[in-house]
GUSENU-827082 format. One record per atom (N, C-alpha, C): residue number from 1; residue in one letter; chain; atom name; x, y, z. Coordinates in steps of 0.1 Angstrom, whole numbers, plus 5000, padded with zeros to 4 digits. Example, Ala and Ser with C-alpha at 12.3 -4.5 7.8 and 13.67 -1.06 7.14 Angstrom:
<pts>
[pt 1 "a" "A" "N" [5132 4943 5078]]
[pt 1 "a" "A" "CA" [5123 4955 5078]]
[pt 1 "a" "A" "C" [5132 4967 5078]]
[pt 2 "s" "A" "N" [5128 4978 5071]]
[pt 2 "s" "A" "CA" [5137 4989 5071]]
[pt 2 "s" "A" "C" [5129 5000 5079]]
</pts>
This chain:
<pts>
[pt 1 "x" "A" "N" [6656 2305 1372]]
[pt 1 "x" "A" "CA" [6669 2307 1377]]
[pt 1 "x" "A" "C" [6674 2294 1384]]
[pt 2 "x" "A" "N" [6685 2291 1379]]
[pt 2 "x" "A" "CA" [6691 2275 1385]]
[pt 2 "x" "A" "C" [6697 2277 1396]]
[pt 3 "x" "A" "N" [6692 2272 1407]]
[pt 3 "x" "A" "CA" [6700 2273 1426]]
[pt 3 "x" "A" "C" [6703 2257 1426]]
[pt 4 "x" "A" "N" [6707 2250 1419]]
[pt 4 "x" "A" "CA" [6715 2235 1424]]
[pt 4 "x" "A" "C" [6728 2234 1416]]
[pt 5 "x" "A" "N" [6734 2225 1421]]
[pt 5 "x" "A" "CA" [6748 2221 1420]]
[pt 5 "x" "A" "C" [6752 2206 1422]]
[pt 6 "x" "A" "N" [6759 2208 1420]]
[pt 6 "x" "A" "CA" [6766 2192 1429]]
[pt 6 "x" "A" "C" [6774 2195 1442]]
[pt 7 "x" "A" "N" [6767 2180 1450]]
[pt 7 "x" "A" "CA" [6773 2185 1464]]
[pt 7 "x" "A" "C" [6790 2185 1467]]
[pt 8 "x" "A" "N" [6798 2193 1475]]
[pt 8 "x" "A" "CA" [6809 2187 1476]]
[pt 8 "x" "A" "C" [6810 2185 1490]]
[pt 9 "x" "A" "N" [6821 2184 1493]]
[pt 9 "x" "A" "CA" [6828 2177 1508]]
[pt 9 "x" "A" "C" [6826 2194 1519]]
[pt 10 "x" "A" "N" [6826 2203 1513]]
[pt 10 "x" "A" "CA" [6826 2216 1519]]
[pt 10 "x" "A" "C" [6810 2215 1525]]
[pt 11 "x" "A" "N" [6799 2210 1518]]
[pt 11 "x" "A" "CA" [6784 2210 1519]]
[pt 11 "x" "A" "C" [6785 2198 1528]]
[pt 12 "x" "A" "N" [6792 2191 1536]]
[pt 12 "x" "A" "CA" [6782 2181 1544]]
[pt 12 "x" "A" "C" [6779 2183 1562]]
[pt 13 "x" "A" "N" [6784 2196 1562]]
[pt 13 "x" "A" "CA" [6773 2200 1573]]
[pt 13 "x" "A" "C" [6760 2205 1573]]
[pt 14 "x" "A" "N" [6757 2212 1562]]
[pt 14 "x" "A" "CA" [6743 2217 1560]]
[pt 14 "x" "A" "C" [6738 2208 1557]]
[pt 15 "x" "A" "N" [6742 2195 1544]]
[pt 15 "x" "A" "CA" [6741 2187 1541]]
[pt 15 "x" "A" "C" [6734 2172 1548]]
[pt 16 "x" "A" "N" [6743 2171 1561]]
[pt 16 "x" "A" "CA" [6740 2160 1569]]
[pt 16 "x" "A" "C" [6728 2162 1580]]
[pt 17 "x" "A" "N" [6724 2178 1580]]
[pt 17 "x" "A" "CA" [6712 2187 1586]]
[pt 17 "x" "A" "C" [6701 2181 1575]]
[pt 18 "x" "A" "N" [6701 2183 1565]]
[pt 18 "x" "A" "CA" [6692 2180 1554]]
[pt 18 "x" "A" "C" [6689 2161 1555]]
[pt 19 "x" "A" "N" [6699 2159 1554]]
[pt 19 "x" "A" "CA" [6696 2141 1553]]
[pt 19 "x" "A" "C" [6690 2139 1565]]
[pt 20 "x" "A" "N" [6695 2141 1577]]
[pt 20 "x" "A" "CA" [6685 2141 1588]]
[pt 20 "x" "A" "C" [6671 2139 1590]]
[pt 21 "x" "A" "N" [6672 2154 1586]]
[pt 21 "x" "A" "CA" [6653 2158 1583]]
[pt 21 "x" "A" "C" [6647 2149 1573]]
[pt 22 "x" "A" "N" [6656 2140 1564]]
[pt 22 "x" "A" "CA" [6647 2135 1552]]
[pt 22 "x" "A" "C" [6648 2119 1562]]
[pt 23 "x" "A" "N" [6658 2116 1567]]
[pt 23 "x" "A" "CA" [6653 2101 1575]]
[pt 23 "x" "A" "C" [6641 2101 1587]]
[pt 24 "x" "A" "N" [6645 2113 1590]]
[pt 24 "x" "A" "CA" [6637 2118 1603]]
[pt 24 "x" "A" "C" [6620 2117 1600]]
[pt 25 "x" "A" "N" [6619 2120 1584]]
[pt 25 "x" "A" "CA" [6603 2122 1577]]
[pt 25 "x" "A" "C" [6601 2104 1578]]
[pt 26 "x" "A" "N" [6615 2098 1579]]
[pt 26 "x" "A" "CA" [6611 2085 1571]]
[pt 26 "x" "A" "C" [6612 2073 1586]]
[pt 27 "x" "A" "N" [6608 2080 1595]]
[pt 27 "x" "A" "CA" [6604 2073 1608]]
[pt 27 "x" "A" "C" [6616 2067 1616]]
[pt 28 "x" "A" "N" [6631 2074 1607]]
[pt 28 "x" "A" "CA" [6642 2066 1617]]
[pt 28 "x" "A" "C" [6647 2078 1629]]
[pt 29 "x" "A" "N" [6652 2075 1634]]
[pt 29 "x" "A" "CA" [6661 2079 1647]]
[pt 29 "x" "A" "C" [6670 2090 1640]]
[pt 30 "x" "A" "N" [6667 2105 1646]]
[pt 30 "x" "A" "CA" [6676 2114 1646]]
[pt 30 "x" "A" "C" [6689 2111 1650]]
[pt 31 "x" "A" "N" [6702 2111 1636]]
[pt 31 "x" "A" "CA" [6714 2106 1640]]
[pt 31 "x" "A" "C" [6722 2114 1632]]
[pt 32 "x" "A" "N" [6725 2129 1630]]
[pt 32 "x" "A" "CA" [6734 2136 1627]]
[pt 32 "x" "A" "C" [6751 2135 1623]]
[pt 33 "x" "A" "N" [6755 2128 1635]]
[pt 33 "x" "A" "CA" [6771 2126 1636]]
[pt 33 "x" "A" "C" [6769 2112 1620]]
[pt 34 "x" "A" "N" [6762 2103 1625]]
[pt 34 "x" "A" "CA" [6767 2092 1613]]
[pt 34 "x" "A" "C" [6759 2100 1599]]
[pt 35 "x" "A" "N" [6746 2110 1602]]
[pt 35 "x" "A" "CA" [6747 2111 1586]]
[pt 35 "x" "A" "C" [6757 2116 1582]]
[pt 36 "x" "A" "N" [6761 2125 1589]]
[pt 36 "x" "A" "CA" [6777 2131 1582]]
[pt 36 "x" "A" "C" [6788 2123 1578]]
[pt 37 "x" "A" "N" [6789 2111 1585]]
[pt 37 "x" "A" "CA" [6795 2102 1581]]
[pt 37 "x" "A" "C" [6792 2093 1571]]
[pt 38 "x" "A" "N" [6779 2091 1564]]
[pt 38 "x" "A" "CA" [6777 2080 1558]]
[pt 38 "x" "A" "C" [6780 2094 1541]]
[pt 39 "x" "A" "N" [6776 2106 1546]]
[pt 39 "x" "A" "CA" [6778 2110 1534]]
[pt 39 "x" "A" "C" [6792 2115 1531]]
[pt 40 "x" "A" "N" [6797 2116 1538]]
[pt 40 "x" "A" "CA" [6815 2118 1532]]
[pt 40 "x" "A" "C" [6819 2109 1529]]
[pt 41 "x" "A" "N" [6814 2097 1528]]
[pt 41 "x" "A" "CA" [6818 2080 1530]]
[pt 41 "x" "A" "C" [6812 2081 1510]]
[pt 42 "x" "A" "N" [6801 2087 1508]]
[pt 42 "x" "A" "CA" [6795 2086 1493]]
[pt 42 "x" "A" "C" [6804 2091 1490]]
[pt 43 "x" "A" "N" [6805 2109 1493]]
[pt 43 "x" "A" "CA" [6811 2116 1486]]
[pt 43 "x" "A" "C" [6827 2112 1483]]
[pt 44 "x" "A" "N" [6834 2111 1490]]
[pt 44 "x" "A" "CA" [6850 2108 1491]]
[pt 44 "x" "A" "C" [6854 2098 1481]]
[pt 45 "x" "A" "N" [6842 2083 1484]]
[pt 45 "x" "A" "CA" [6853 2074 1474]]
[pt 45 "x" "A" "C" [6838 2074 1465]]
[pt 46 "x" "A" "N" [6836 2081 1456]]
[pt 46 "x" "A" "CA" [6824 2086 1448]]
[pt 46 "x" "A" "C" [6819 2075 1444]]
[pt 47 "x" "A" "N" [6805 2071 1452]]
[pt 47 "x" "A" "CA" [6795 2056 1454]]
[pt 47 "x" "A" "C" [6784 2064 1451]]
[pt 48 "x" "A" "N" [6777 2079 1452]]
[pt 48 "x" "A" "CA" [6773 2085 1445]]
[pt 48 "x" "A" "C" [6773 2099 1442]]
[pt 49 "x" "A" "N" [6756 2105 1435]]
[pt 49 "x" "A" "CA" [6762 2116 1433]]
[pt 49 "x" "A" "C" [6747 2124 1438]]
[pt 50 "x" "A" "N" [6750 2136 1444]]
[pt 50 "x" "A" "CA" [6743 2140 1454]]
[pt 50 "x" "A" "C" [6746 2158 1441]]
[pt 51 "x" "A" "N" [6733 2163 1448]]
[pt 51 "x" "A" "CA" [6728 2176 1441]]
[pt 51 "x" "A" "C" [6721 2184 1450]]
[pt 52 "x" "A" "N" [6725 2192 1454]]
[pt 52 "x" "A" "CA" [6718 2208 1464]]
[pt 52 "x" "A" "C" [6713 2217 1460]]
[pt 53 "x" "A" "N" [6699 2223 1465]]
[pt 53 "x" "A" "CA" [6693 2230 1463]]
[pt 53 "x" "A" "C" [6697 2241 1472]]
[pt 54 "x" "A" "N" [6704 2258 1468]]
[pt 54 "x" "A" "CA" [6706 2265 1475]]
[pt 54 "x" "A" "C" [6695 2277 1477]]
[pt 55 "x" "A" "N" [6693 2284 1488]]
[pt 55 "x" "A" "CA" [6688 2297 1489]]
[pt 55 "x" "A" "C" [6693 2304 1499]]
[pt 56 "x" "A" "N" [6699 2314 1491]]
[pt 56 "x" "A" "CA" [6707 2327 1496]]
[pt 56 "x" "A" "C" [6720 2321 1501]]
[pt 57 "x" "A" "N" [6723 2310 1495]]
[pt 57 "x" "A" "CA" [6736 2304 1508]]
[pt 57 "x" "A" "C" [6736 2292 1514]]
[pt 58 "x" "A" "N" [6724 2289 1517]]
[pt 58 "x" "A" "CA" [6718 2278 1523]]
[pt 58 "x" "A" "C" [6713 2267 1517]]
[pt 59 "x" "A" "N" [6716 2258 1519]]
[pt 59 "x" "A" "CA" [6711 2245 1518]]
[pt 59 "x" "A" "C" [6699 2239 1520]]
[pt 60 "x" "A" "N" [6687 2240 1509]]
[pt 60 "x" "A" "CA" [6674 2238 1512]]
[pt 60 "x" "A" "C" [6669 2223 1508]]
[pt 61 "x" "A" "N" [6673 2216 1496]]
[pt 61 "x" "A" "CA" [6671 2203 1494]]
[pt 61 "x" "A" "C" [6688 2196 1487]]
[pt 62 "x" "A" "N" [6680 2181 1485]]
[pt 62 "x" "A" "CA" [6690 2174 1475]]
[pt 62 "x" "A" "C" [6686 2163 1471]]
[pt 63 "x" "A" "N" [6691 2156 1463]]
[pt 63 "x" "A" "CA" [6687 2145 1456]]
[pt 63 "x" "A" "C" [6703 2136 1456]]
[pt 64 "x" "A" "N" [6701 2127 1456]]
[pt 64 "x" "A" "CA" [6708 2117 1457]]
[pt 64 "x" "A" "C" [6707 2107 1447]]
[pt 65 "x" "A" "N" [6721 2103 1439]]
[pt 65 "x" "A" "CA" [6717 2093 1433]]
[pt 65 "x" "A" "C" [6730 2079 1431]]
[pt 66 "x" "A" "N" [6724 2067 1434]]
[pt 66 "x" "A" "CA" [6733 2056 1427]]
[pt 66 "x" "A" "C" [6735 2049 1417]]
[pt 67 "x" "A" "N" [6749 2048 1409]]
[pt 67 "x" "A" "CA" [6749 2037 1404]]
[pt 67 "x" "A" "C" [6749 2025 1402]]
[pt 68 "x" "A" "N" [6741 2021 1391]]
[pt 68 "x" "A" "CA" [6738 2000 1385]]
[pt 68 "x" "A" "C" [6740 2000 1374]]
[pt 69 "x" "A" "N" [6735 1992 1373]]
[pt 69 "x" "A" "CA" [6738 1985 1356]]
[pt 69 "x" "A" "C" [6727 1979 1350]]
[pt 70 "x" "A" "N" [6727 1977 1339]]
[pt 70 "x" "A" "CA" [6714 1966 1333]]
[pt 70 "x" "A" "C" [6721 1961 1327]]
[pt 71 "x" "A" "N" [6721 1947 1324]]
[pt 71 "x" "A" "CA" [6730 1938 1316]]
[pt 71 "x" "A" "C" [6720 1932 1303]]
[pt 72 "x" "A" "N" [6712 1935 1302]]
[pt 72 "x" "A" "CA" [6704 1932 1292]]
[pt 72 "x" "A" "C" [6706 1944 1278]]
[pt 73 "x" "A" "N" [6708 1958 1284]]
[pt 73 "x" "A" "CA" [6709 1972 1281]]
[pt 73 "x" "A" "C" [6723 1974 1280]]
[pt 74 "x" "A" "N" [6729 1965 1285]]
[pt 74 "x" "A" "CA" [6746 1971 1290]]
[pt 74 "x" "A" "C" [6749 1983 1291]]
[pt 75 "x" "A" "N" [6746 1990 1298]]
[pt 75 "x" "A" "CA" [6749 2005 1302]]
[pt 75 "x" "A" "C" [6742 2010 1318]]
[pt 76 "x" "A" "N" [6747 2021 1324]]
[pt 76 "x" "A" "CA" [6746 2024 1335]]
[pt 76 "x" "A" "C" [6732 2025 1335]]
[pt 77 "x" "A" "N" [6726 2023 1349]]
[pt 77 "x" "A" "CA" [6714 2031 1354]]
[pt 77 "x" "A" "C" [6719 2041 1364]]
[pt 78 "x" "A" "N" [6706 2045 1366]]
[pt 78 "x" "A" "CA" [6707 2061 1381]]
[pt 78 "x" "A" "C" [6692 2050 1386]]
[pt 79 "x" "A" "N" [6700 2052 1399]]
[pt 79 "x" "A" "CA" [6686 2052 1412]]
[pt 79 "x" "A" "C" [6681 2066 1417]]
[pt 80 "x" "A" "N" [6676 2073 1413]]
[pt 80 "x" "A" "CA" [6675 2084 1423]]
[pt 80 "x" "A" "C" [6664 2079 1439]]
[pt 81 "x" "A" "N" [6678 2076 1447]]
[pt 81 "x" "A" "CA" [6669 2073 1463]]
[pt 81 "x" "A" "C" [6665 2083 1470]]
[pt 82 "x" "A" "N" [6671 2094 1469]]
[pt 82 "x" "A" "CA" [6669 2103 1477]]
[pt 82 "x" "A" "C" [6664 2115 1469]]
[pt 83 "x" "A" "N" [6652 2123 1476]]
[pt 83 "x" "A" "CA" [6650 2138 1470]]
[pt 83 "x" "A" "C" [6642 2144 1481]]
[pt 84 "x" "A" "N" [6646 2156 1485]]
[pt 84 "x" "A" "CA" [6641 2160 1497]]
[pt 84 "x" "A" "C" [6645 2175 1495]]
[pt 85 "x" "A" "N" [6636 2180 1501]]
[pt 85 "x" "A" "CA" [6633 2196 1497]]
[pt 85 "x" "A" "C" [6630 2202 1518]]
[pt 86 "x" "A" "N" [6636 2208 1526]]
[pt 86 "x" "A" "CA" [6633 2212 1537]]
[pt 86 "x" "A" "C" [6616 2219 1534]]
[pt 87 "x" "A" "N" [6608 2217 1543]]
[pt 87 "x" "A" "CA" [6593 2224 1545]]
[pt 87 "x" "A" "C" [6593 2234 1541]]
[pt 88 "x" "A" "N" [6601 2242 1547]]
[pt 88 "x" "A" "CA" [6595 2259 1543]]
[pt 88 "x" "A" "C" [6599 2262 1529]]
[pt 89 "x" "A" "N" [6607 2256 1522]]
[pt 89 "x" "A" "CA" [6609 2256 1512]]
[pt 89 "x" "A" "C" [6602 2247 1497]]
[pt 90 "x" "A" "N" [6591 2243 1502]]
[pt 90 "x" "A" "CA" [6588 2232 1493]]
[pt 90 "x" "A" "C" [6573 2242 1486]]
[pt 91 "x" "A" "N" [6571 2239 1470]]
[pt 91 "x" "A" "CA" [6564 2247 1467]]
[pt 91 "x" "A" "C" [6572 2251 1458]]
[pt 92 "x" "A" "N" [6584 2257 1462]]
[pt 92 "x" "A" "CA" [6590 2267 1448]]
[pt 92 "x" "A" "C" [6599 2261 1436]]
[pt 93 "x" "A" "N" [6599 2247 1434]]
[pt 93 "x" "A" "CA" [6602 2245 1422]]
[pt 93 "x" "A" "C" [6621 2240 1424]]
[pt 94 "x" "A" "N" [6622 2236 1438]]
[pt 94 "x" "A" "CA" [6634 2228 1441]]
[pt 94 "x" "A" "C" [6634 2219 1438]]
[pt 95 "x" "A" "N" [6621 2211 1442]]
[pt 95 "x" "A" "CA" [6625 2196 1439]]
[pt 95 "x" "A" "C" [6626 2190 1416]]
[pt 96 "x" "A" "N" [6618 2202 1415]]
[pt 96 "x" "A" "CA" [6617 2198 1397]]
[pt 96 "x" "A" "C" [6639 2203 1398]]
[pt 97 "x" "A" "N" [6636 2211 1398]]
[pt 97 "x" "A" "CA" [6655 2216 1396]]
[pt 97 "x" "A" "C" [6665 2206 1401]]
[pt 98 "x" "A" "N" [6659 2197 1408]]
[pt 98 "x" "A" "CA" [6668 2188 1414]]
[pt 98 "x" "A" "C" [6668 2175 1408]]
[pt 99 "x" "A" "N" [6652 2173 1402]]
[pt 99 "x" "A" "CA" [6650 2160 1394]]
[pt 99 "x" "A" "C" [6657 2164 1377]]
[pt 100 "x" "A" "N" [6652 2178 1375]]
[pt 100 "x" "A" "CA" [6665 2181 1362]]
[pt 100 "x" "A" "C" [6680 2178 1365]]
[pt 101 "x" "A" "N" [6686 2183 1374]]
[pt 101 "x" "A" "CA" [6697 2178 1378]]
[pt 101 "x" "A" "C" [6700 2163 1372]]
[pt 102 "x" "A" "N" [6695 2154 1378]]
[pt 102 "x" "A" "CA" [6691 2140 1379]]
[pt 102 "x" "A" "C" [6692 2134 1364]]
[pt 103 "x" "A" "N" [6686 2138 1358]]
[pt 103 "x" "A" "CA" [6679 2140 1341]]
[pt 103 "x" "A" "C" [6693 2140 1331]]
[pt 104 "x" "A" "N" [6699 2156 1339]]
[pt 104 "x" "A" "CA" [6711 2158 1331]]
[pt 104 "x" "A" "C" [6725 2148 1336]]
[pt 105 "x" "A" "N" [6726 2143 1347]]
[pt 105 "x" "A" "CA" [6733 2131 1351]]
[pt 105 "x" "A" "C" [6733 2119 1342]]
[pt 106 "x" "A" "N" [6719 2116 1341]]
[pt 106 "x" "A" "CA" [6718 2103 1329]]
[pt 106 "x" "A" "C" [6721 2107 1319]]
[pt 107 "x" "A" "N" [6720 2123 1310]]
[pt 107 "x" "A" "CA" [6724 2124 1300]]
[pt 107 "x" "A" "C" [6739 2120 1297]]
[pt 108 "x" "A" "N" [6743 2128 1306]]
[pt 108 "x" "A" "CA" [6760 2132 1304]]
[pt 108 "x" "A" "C" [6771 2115 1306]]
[pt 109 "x" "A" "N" [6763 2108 1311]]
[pt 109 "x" "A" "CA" [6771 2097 1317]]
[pt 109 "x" "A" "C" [6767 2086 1304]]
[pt 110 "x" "A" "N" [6753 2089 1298]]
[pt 110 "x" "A" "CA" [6755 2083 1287]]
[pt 110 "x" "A" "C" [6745 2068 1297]]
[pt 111 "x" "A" "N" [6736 2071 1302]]
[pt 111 "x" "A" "CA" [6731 2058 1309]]
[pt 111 "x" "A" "C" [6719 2065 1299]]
[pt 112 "x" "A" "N" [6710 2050 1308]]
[pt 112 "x" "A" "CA" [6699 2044 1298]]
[pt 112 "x" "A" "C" [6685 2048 1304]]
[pt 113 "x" "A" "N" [6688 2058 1317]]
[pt 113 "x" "A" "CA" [6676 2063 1328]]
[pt 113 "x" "A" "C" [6680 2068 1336]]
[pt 114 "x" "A" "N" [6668 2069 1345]]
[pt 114 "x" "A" "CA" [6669 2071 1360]]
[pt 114 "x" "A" "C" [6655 2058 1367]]
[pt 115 "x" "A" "N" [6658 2054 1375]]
[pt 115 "x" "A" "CA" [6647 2046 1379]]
[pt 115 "x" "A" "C" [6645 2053 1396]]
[pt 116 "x" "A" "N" [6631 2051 1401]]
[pt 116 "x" "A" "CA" [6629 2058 1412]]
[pt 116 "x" "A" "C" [6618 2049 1418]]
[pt 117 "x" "A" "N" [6617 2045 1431]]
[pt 117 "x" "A" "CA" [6607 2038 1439]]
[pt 117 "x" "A" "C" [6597 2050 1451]]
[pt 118 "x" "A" "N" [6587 2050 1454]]
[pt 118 "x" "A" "CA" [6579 2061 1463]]
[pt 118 "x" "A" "C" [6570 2052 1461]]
[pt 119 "x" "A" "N" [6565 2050 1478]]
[pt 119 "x" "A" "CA" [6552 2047 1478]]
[pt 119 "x" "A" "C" [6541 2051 1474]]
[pt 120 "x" "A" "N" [6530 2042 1476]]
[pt 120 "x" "A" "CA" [6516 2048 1473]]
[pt 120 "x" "A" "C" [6510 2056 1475]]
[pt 121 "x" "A" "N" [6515 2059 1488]]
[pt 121 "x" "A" "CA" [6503 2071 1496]]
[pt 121 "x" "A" "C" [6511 2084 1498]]
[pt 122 "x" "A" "N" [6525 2084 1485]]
[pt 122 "x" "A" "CA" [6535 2096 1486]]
[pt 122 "x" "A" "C" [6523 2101 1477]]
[pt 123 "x" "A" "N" [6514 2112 1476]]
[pt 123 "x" "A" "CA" [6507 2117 1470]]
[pt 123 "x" "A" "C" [6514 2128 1463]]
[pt 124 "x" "A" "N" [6524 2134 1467]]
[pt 124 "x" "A" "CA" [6532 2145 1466]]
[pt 124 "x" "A" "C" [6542 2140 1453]]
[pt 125 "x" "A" "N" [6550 2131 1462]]
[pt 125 "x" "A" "CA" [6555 2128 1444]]
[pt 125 "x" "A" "C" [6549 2119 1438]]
[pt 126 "x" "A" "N" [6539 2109 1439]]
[pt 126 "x" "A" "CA" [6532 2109 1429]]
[pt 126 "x" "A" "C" [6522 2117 1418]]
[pt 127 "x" "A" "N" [6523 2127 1422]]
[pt 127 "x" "A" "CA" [6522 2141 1414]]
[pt 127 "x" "A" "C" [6531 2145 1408]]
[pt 128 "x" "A" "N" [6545 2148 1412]]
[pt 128 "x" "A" "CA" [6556 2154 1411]]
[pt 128 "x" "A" "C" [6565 2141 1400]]
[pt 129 "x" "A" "N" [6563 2132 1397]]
[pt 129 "x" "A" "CA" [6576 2121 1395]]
[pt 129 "x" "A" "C" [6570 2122 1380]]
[pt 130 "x" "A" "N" [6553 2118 1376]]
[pt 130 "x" "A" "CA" [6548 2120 1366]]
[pt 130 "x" "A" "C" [6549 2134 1358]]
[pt 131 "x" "A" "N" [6547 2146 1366]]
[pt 131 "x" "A" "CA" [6553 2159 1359]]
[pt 131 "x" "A" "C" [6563 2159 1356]]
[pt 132 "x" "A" "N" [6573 2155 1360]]
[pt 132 "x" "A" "CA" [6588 2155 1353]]
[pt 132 "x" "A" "C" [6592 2144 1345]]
[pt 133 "x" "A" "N" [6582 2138 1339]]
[pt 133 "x" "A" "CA" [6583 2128 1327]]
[pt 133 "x" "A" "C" [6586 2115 1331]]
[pt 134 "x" "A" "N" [6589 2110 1343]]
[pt 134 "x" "A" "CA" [6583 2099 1348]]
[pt 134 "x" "A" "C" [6571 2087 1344]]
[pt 135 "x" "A" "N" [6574 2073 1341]]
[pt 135 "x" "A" "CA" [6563 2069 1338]]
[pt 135 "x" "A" "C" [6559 2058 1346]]
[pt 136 "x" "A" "N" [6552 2055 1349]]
[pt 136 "x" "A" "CA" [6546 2042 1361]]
[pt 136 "x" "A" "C" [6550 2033 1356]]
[pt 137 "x" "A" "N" [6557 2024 1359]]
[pt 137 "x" "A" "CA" [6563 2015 1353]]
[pt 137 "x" "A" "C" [6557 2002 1364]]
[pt 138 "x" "A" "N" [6543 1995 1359]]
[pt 138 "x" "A" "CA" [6541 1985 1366]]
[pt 138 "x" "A" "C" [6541 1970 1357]]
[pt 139 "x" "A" "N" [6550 1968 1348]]
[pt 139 "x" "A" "CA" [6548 1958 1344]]
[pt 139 "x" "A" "C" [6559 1945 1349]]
[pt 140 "x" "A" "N" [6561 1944 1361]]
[pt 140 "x" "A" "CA" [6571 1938 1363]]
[pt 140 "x" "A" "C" [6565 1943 1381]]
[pt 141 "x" "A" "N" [6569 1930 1390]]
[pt 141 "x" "A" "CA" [6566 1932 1405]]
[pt 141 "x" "A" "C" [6583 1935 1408]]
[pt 142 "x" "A" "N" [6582 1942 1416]]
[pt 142 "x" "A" "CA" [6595 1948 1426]]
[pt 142 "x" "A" "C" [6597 1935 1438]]
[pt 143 "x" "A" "N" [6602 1929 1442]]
[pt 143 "x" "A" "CA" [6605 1922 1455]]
[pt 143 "x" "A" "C" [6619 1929 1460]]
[pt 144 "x" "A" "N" [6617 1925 1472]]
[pt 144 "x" "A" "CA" [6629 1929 1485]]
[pt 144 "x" "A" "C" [6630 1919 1494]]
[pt 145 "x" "A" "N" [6643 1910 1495]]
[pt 145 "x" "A" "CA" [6650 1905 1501]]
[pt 145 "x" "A" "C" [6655 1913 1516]]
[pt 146 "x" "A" "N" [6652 1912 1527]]
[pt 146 "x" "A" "CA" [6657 1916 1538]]
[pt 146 "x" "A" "C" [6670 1909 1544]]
[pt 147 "x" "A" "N" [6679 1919 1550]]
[pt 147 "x" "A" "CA" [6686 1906 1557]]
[pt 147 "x" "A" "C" [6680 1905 1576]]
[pt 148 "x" "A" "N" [6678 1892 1577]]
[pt 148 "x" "A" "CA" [6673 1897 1592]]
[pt 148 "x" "A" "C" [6685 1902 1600]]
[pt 149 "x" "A" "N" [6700 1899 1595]]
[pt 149 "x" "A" "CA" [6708 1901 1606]]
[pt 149 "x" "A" "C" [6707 1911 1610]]
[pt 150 "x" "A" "N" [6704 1928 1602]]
[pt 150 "x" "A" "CA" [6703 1940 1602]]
[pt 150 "x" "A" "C" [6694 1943 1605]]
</pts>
């Protein structure tokens, strides 16, 4: 049974509860008022496209995704940066429904993927990224430019 959707502007209170808990996993500072802000900021002038997992009503996970480009490919990519499923809810098959989600996004838009980054010691989705047809893609090193101003 399919419990996701795409998020709208009605979803970002339960929504900005969810992003929370998924920065909050990710060692930053509980800041509710600006998640809500940074996500009606996606949502409004559509920078991306965000997907919810519901039960009974409620808002249990989501996935998040941006667009790029590949100019070699000429055609869109998907980042999926975000996927997050709340605790008590993890186990039942949200997060695969959310990466199908994801899946059917690249279909429909006519892009060329999805590309996704997780550390090494995410053991969880390194399980989980490979099950949903995911492939380790190490032929090429990743670098990251920081800005120190931020």
């Amino acid at each position: 049974m399919k419990n996701t959707r795409k998020a709208n502007t009605s979803d970002i209170q339960q929504l900005s509860e969810l992003f929370d808990q998924y920065r909050v996993f990710y060692h930053k500072e509980s800041d509710i008022p600006s998640a809500e802000n940074f996500l009606k900021e996606r949502i409004e002038n559509k920078e991306s496209e965000i997907f919810v997992a519901e039960d009974e009503g409620k808002l249990v996970g989501f996935v998040q995704l941006y667009p790029l480009f590949s100019s070699t490919r000429m055609k869109r990519y998907w980042i999926l940066n975000d996927l997050y499923v709340n605790d008590s809810y993890r186990g039942k098959g949200y997060s695969k429904e959310l990466i199908e989600e994801a899946k059917e996004l690249c279909k429909s838009s006519n892009a060329s993927g999805v590309l996704l980054e997780t550390g090494k010691s995410n053991d969880v989705g390194n399980r989980l990224y490979p099950a949903c047809g995911f492939e380790l893609y190490d032929s090429v090193n990743f670098y990251e430019w920081s800005n120190p101003e931020q």
